[in-house]
C-alpha positions in Angstrom: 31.5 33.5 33.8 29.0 32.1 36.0 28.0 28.1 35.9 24.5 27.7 35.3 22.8 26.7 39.3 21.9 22.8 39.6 18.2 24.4 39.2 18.8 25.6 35.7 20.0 22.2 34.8 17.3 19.9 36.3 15.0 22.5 34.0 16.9 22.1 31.0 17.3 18.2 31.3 13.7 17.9 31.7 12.7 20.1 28.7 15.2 17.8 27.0 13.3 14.7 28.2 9.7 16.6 27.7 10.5 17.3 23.7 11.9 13.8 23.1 8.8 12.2 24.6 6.5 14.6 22.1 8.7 13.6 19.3 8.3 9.7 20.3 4.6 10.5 20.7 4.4 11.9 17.6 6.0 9.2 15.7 4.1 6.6 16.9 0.9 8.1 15.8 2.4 9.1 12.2 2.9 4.8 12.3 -0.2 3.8 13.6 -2.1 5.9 11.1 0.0 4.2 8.1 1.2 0.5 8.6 0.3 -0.7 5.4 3.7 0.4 4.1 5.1 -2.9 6.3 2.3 -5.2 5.1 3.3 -5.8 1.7 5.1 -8.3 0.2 8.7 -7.0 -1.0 7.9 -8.1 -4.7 4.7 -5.2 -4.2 6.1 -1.4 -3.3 2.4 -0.3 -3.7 -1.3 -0.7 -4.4 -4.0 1.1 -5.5 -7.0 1.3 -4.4 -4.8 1.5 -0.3 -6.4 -1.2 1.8 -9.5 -0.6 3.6 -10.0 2.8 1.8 -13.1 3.8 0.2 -13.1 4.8 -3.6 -15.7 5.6 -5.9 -17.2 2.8 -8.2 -14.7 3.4 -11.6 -11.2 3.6 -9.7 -8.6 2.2 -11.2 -6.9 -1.2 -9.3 -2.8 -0.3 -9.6 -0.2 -2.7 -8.4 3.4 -1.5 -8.4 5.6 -4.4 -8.7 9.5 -4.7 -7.6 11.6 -5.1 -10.7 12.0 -8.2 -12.3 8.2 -9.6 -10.9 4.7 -9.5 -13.2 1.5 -10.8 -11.6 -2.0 -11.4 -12.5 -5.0 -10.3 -10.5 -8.7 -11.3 -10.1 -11.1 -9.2 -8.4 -13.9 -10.4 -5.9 -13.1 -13.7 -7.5 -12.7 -13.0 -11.0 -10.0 -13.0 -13.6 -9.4 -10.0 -15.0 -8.0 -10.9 -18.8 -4.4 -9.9 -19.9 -5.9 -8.3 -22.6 -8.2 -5.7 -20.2 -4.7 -4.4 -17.7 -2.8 -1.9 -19.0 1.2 -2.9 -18.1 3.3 0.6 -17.6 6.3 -1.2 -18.1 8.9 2.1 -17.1 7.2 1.7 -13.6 6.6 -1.9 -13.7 3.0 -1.6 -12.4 0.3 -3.5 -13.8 -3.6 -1.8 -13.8 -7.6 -2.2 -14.7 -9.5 0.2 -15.0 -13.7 -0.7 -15.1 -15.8 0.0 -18.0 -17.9 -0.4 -20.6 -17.5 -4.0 -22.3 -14.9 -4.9 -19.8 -15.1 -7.9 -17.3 -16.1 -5.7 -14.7 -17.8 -2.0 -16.2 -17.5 -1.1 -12.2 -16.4 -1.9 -8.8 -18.8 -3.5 -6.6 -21.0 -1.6 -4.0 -19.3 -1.9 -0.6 -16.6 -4.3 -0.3 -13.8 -4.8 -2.9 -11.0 -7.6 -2.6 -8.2 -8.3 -5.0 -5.7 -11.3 -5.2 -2.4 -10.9 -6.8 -0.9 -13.7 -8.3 2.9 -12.6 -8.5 6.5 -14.0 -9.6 9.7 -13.7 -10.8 10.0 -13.4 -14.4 12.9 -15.5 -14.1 11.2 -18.5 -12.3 8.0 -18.5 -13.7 4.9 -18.7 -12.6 5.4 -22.0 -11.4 6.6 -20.1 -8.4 3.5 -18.1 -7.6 3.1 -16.3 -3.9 -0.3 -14.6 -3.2 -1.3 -11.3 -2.1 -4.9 -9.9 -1.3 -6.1 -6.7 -0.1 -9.7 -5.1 0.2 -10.9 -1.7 -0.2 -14.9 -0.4 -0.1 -16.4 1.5 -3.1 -19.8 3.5 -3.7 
């Protein structure tokens, strides 16, 4: 059996090198079009509304909680009761949805921002961190 000519490797190598730069490529734009999984806080795995989306005016706002946290949240600045958020507990996510006789019946027009107030259950909220995205709605 023949050995394959010093040509035939150069041309192999750099095929090599040619398919790991378009993978490298590739997975730089996959990042750059989804950081926000890196910005949250660990006690947060998600949130809905994503940050600096654009929803329509009755979304629900979803936080997703890391087990053993709860949280509050206001929303451009105001409290949303305990009794208006719906707590799925199986996930541990807290949500609002807007409506009729509710603190807020809708989103604002434009820009959205909510503050979550979250802590361990175990410390209390004495031991409160902060975390605040913004979204646009119409």
């Amino acid at each position: 059996m023949d050995l394959p000519s010093a040509r035939t490797n150069r041309l192999i190598i750099i095929g090599a090198l040619a398919i790991a730069a378009a993978l490298f490529g590739t997975a730089i734009v996959v990042y750059l079009g989804n950081p926000r999984t890196t910005d949250l806080p660990v006690a947060i795995q998600e949130v809905s509304p994503v940050a600096q989306s654009t929803v329509v005016l009755q979304s629900d706002v979803v936080v997703d909680l890391a087990a053993g946290y709860t949280a509050e949240i206001d929303i451009n600045g105001v409290p949303i009761p305990e009794d208006e958020i719906t707590e799925v507990l199986a996930l541990n996510q807290i949500r609002f949805s807007p409506g009729a006789g509710k603190t807020l019946e809708r989103l604002f027009t434009e820009q959205n921002c909510v503050r979550v107030n979250y802590w361990l259950i175990v410390q209390g909220p004495l031991n409160t961190q902060t975390y605040t995205w913004c979204f646009d709605a119409n």
